[in-house]
KEZA-497399 format. One line per field, with one value per residue (C-alpha): residue number from 1; x, y, z. Coordinates in steps of 0.05 Angstrom, whole numbers. Example, Ala and Ser with C-alpha at 12.3 -4.5 7.8 and 13.67 -1.06 7.14 Angstrom:
% KEZA-497399
seq	[1 / 2] $
xx	[246 / 273] $
yy	[-90 / -21] $
zz	[156 / 143] $
% end
This chain:
% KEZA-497399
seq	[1 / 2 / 3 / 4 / 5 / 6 / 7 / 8 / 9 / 10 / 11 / 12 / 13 / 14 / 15 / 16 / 17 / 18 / 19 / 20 / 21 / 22 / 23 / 24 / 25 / 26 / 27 / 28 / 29 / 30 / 31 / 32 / 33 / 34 / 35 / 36 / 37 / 38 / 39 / 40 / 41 / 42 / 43 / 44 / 45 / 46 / 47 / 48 / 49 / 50 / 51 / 52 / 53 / 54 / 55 / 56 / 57 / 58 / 59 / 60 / 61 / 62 / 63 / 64 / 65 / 66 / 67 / 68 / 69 / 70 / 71 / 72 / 73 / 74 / 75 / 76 / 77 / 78 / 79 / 80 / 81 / 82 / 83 / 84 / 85 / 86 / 87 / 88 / 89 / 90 / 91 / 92 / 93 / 94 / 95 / 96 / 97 / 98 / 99 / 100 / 101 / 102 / 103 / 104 / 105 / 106 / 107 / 108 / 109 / 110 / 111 / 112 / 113 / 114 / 115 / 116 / 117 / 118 / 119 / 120 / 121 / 122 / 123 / 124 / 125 / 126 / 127 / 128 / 129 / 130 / 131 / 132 / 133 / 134 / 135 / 136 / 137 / 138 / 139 / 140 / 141 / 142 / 143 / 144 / 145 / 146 / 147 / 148 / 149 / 150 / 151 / 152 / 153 / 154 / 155 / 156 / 157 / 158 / 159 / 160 / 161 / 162 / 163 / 164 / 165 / 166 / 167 / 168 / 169 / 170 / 171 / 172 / 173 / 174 / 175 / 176 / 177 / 178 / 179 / 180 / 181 / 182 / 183 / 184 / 185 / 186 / 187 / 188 / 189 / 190 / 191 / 192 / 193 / 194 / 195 / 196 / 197 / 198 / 199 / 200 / 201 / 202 / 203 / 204 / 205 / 206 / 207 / 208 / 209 / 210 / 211 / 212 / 213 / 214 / 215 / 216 / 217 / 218 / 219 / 220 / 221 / 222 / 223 / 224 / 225 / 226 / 227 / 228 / 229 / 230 / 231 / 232 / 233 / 234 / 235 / 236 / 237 / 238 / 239 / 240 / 241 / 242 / 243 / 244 / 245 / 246 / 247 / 248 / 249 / 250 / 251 / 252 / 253 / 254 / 255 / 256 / 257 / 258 / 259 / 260 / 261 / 262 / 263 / 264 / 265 / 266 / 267 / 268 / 269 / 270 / 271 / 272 / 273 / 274 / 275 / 276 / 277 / 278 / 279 / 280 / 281 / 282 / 283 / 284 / 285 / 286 / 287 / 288 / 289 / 290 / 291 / 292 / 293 / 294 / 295 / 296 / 297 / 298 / 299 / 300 / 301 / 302 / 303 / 304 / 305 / 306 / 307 / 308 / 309 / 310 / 311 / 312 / 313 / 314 / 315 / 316 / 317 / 318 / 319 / 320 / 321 / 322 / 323 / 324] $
xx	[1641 / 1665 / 1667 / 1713 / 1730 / 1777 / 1824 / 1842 / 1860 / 1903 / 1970 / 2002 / 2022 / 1958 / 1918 / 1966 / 1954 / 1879 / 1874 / 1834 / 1853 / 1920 / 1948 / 2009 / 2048 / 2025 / 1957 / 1962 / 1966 / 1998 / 1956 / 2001 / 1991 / 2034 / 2044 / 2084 / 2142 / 2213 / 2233 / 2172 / 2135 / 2079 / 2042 / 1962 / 1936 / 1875 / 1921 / 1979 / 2038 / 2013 / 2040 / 2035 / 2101 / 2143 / 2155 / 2222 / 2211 / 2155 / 2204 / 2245 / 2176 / 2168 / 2239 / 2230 / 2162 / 2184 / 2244 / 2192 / 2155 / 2098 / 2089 / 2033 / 2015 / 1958 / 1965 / 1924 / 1949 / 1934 / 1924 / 1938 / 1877 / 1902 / 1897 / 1821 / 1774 / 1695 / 1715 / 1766 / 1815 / 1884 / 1860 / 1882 / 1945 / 1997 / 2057 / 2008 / 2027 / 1993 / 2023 / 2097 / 2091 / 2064 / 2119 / 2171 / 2150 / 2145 / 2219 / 2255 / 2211 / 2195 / 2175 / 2123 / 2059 / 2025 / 1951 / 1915 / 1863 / 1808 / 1750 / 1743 / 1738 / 1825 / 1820 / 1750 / 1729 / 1664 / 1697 / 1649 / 1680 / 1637 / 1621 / 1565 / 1503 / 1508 / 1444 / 1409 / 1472 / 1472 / 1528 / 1524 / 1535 / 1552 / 1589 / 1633 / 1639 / 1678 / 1728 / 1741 / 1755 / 1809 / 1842 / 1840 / 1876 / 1935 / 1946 / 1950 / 2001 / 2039 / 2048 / 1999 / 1988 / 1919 / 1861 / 1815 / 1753 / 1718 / 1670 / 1610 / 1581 / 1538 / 1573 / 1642 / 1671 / 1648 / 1670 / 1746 / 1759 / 1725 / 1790 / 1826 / 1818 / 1828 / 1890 / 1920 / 1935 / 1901 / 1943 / 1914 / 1871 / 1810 / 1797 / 1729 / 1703 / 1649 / 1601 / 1633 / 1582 / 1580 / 1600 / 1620 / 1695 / 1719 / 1734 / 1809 / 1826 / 1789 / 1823 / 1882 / 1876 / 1826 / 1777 / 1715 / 1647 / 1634 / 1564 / 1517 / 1547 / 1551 / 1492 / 1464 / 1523 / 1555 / 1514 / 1462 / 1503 / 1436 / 1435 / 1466 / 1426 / 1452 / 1520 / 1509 / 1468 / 1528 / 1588 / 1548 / 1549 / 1618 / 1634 / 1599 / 1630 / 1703 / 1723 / 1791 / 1780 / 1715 / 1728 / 1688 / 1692 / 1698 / 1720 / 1702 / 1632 / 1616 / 1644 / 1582 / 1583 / 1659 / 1620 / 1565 / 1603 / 1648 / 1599 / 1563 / 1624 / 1697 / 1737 / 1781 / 1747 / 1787 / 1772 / 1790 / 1812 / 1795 / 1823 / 1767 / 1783 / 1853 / 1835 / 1808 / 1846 / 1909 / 1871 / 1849 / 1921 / 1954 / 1912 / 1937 / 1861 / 1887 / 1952 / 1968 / 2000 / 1953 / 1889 / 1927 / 1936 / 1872 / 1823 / 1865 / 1852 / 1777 / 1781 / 1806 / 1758 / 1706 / 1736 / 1776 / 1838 / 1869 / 1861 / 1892 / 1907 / 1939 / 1975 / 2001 / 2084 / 2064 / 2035 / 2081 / 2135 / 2101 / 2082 / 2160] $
yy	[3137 / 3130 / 3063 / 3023 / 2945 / 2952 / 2995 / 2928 / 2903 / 2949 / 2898 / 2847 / 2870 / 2896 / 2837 / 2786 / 2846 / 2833 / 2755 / 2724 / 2644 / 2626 / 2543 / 2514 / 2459 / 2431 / 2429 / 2378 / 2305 / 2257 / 2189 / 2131 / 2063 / 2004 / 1944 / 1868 / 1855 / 1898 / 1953 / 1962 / 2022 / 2021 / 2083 / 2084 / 2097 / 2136 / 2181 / 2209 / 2219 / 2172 / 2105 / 2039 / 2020 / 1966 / 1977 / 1987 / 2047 / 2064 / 2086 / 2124 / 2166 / 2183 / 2207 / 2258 / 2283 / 2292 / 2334 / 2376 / 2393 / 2346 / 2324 / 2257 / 2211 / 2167 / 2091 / 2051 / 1980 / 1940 / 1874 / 1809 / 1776 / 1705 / 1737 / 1770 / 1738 / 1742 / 1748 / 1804 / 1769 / 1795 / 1857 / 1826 / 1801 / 1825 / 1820 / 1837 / 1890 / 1948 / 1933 / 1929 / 1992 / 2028 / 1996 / 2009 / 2081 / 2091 / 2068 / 2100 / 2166 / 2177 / 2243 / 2229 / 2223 / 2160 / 2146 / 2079 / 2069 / 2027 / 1988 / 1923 / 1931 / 1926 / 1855 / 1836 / 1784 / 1818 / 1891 / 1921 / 1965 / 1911 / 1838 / 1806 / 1771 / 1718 / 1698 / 1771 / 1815 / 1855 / 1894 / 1866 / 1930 / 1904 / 1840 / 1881 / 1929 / 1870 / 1864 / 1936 / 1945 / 1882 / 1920 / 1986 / 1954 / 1922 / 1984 / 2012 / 1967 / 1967 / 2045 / 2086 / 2151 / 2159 / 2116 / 2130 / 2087 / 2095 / 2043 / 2085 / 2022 / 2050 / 2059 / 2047 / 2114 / 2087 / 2009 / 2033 / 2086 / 2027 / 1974 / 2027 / 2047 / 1980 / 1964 / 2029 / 2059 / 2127 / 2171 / 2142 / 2187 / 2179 / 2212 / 2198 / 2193 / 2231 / 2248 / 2197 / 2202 / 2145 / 2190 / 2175 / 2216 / 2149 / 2107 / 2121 / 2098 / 2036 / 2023 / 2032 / 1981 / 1935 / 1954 / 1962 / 1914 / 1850 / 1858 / 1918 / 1985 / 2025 / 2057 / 2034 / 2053 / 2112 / 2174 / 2201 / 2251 / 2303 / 2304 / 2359 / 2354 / 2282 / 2300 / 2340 / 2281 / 2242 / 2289 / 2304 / 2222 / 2206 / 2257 / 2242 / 2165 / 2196 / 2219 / 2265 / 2301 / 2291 / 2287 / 2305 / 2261 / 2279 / 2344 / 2399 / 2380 / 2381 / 2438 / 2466 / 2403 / 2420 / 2494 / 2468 / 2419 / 2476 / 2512 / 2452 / 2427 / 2454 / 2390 / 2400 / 2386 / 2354 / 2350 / 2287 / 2315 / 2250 / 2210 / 2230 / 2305 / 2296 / 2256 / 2310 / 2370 / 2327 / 2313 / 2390 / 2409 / 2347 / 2379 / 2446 / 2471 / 2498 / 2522 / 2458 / 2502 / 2547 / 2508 / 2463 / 2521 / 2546 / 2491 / 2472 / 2544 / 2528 / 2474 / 2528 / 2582 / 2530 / 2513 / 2460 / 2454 / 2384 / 2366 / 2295 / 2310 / 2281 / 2349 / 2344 / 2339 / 2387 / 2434 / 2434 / 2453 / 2510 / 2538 / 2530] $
zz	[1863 / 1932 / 1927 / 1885 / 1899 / 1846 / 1885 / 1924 / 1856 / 1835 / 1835 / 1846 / 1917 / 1942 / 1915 / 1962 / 2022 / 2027 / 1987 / 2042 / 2028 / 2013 / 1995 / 2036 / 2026 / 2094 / 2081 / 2026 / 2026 / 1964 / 1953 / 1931 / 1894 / 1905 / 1890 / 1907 / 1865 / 1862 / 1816 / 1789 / 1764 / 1724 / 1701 / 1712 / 1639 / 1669 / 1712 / 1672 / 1714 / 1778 / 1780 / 1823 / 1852 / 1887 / 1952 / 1942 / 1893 / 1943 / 1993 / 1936 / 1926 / 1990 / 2006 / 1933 / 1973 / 2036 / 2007 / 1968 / 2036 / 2046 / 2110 / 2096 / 2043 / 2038 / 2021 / 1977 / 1963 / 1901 / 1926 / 1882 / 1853 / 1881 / 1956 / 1945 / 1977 / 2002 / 2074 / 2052 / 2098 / 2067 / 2096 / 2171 / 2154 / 2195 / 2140 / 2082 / 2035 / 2069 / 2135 / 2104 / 2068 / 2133 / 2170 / 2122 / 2111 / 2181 / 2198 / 2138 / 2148 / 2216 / 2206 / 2151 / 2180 / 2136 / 2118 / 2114 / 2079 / 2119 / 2067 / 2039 / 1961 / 1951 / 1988 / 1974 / 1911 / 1905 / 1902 / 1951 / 2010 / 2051 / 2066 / 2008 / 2023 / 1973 / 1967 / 1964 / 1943 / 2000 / 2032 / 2107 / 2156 / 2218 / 2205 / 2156 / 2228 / 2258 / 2202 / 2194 / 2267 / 2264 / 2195 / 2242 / 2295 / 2246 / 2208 / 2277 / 2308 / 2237 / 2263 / 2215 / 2235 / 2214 / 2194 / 2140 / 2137 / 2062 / 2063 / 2088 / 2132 / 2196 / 2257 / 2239 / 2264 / 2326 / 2320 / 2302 / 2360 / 2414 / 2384 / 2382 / 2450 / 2475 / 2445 / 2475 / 2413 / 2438 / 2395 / 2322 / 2285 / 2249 / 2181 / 2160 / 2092 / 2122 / 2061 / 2010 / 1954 / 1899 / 1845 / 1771 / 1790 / 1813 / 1754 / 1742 / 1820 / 1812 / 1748 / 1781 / 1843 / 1801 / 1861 / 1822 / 1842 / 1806 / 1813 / 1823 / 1851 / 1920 / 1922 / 1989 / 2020 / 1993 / 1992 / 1933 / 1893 / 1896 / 1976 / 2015 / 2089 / 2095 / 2088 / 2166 / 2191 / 2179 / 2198 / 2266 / 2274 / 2260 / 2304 / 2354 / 2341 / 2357 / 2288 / 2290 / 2209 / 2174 / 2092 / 2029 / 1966 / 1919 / 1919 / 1864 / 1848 / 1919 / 1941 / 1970 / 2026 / 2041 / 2064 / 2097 / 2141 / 2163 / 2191 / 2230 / 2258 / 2291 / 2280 / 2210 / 2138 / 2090 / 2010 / 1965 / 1903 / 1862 / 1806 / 1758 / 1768 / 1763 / 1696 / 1666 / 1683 / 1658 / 1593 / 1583 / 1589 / 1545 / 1496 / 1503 / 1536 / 1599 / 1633 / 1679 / 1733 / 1732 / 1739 / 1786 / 1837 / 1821 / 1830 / 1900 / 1928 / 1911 / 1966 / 2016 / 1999 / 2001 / 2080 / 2078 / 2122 / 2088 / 2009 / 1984 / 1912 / 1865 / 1842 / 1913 / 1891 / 1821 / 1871 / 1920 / 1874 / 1850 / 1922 / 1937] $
% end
């Protein structure tokens, strides 16, 4: 035989020579859960090993993080059920939770870049990631525009580093770079949840920030799990819109869009390694199914062979302490 792939296997050695995707710490970005209140932490019973904390303990996270390499974490806020309401109007508070975290973050650890999370189910009564038509039960798309473009421009000024609207609403790529623009703040990024799908993978998260509807789901907004095409009608919008990083979520069952959208587009392709995947790999390996740092390394490199540049994960610290 004069050919033999397995001569590039041979060991250890030549199999890093010629591996063609490698993971990095800096590709990788930690989501976080917090909560009002000091010294708290309280573990998410869905998500072994994640927790919500004070802000206080927040900060304490952050610094253990940023000493094990990462370089950005993502914020998610679980907002009091006293301040939800159907206009969603916590989200525009200047001195609300989000905004202090970002803020405190921010002064503490300049050099962490910080995500924001832009959508209406943490603040909203109804749940939805947009305003509710009371009397038909429909998610309003371009009234909920305005209020995302106000949260944009508070989570800016608060000094996050990058935005990333999740709600799915029409045109609201383009309705946050146009405040955004305006205000001056020309140096915030957009991460779009390009092709977020409304996928069963989410139920752990919204356990954890008590974000989950009232009333019917998100299927007119997020994107039909068995539709690929849509995904590039919609990453060839936002960005057109002004969109900086287009996402995927979730992440492993849709690995196949994370490909596609990196060949219809050059701007960078991140993957949301969700709470329902996390869920389960942490389950397999409590029960002794699968090596846990192992499959955590493994299932990340899928993201990069797949072409992503950026994965939020939830392994992001367990990972990073086995790349370093």
């Amino acid at each position: 035989m004069n050919i033999r792939p397995r001569r590039n296997r041979k060991n250890a050695f030549m199999r890093d020579l010629v591996q063609e995707n490698s993971l990095n710490v800096n590709d990788l970005i930690q989501p976080l859960f917090f909560l009002e209140g000091e010294n708290k932490k309280e573990e998410i019973a869905s998500m072994p090993g994640q927790y919500r904390f004070s802000l206080d303990l927040l900060l304490e996270e952050v610094a253990r993080l940023q000493n094990l390499g990462l370089k950005c974490v993502s914020l998610f806020p679980a907002i009091e059920e006293s301040l939800k309401t159907s206009d969603a109007r916590e989200a525009l508070n200047p001195e609300g939770l989000n905004q202090r975290a970002i803020r405190a973050i921010k002064k503490q650890f300049p050099g962490m870049l910080v995500m924001s999370d832009i959508a209406l189910d943490p603040y909203n009564s109804d749940g939805h990631d947009g305003l509710v038509d009371k009397n038909t039960g429909e998610i309003k798309n371009d009234e909920t525009l305005e209020v995302l473009a106000q949260m944009a421009s508070v989570q800016a000024e608060a000094g996050s580093d990058i935005l990333g609207p999740s709600d799915m609403m029409d045109g609201r790529v383009a309705a946050i770079r146009k405040i955004l623009d305006e205000k001056k703040f020309f140096n915030t990024s957009i991460m779009s949840y390009t092709a977020k799908y409304a996928s069963s993978f989410y139920g752990p998260f919204r356990d954890a920030l008590d974000s989950a509807p009232k009333a019917g789901d998100k299927k007119t907004y997020q994107m039909n799990y068995a539709n690929a095409q849509e995904a590039v009608r919609e990453a060839l919008l936002d960005e057109a819109e002004g969109a900086d990083i287009l996402m995927v979520k979730p992440g492993l069952s849709y690995l196949d869009i994370i490909a596609k959208l990196k060949e219809k587009t050059a701007l960078p392709i991140a993957a949301y390694n969700v709470s329902g995947e996390y869920a389960m790999i942490k389950a397999a390996c409590e029960k002794g199914w699968l090596n846990e740092e192992q499959i955590i390394i493994e299932t990340l490199t899928s993201f990069k062979r797949a072409g992503a540049d950026i994965i939020l994960t939830y392994f992001a610290a367990d990972a990073a302490k086995l790349l370093n």
